[in-house]
N, C-alpha and C positions, 0 to 999 in steps of 0.2 A: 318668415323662417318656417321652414317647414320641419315636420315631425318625424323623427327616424326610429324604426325597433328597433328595440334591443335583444329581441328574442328571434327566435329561427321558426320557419313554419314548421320543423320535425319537432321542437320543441312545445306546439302547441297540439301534433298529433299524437305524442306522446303522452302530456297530461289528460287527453282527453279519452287514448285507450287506455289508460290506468285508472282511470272513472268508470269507464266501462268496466272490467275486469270485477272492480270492485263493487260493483251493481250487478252483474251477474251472479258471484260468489255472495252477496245477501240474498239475491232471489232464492238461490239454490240451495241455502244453507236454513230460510224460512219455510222452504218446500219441502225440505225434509224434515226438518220440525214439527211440521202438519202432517207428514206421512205418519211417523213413528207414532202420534198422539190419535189419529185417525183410525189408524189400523189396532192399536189398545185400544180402542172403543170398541169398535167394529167387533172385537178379538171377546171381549167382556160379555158383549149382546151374545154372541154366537154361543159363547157357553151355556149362556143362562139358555137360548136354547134349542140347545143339541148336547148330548150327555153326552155320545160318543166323542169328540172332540173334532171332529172330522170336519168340520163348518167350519170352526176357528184354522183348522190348518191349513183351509183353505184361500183365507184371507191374509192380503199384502200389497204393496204397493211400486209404483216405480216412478221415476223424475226422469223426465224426458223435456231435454234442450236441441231444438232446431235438429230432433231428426232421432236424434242418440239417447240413448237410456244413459242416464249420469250417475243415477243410483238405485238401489232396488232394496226388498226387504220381503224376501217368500220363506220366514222359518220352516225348515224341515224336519225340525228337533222337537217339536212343540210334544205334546204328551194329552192323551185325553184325560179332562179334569179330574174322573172316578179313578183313573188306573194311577197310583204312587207309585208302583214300581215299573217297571220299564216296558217298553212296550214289546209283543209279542215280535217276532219278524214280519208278519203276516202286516198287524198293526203301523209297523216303522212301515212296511212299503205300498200301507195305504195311505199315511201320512205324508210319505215323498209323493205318490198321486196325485195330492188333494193337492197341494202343493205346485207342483207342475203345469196342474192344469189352471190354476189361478195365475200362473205365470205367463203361461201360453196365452192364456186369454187378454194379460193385461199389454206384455206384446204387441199381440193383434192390436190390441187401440191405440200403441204407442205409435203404430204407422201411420195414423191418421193426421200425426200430428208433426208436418216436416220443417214448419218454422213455429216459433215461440216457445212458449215452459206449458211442461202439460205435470199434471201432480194425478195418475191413473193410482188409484183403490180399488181393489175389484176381490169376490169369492170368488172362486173357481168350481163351485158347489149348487149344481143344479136346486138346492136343498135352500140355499139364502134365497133364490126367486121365487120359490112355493111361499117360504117364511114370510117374504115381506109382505106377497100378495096377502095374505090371510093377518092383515096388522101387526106382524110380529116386528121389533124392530133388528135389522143386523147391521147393514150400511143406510140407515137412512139419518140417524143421529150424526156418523162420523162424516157424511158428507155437511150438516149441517154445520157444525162445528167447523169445518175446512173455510168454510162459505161465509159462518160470522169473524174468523181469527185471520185470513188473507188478509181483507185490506187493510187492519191495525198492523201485521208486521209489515207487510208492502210500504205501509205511510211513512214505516222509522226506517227507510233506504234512505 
C-alpha cells in the first residue's frame, strides 16, 4: 500500500514563506532594537564629550536588508545639551548638517552591503574619529554592546 499526500506542494511553499516572513520581520525588528539602544549610547558618550551637541547630532543609524535601507534614525531636532531653549537658526542648520552628513556617510556603507541585514551606526562628525583615537569613547561602547546583545536576540528567532 502505498502512501498518498494530503497536502499540495503550494501548500508547503506556502508555510515555509510565512516562516520566512516571520524571521525576517524578528531580524529586523531586533536590528532595530539594537539601533535605537546603540545610538542612546553612542548619543550619551558624545555628550559627555562635546558641549556643543553637534557630535551627538551627528550620530544614527540605518537597517539595511539585501540592498534597501528598511529603517533609519538621523534626529534632526536633537538640541545641544547647554542650550534649553531652542536653538538659534544658525545652530538648527548646523544640527540638520551634522545630521546629513552622518546620513550620507552611513548610506555610502549601506551600498556595500547588497545581500543580508547590515545594522550601519555611524557619526557624521570628523570630531568622533579625533575622540576616539585619543581614548575617548563615542561609538566604541555602542558597537560593543550591538556585538554582545545580537546573538541573545537572534537565538530567540
Amino acid at each position: 500500500m502505498a502512501l498518498k499526500s494530503t497536502f499540495k506542494q503550494a501548500d508547503i511553499r506556502k508555510m515555509l514563506d510565512a516562516s520566512a516572513r516571520q524571521v525576517r520581520t524578528g531580524i529586523l525588528h531586533s536590528l532595530n532594537k539594537l539601533g535605537e539602544e546603540s545610538v542612546k549610547i553612542a548619543r550619551d558618550n558624545a555628550n559627555r564629550n562635546d558641549a556643543t551637541g553637534r557630535l551627538a547630532n551627528s550620530i544614527g543609524y540605518l537597517i539595511v536588508a539585501d540592498g534597501q535601507v528598511i529603517a533609519q534614525e538621523f534626529n534632526r531636532s536633537l538640541k545641544s545639551p547647554t542650550n534649553t531653549t531652542s536653538p538659534t537658526e544658525q545652530n538648527a542648520t548646523d544640527t540638520d548638517n551634522d545630521a546629513e552628513a552622518g546620513e550620507q556617510f552611513a548610506r555610502t556603507l549601506a551600498a556595500k552591503y547588497p545581500k543580508g541585514y547590515a545594522l550601519i551606526v555611524v557619526s557624521g562628525s570628523a570630531y568622533a574619529v579625533q575622540a576616539e583615537s585619543m581614548s575617548e569613547d563615542i561609538l566604541t561602547s555602542a558597537e560593543m554592546y550591538v556585538g554582545g546583545e545580537l546573538s541573545d536576540l537572534l537565538s530567540e528567532l
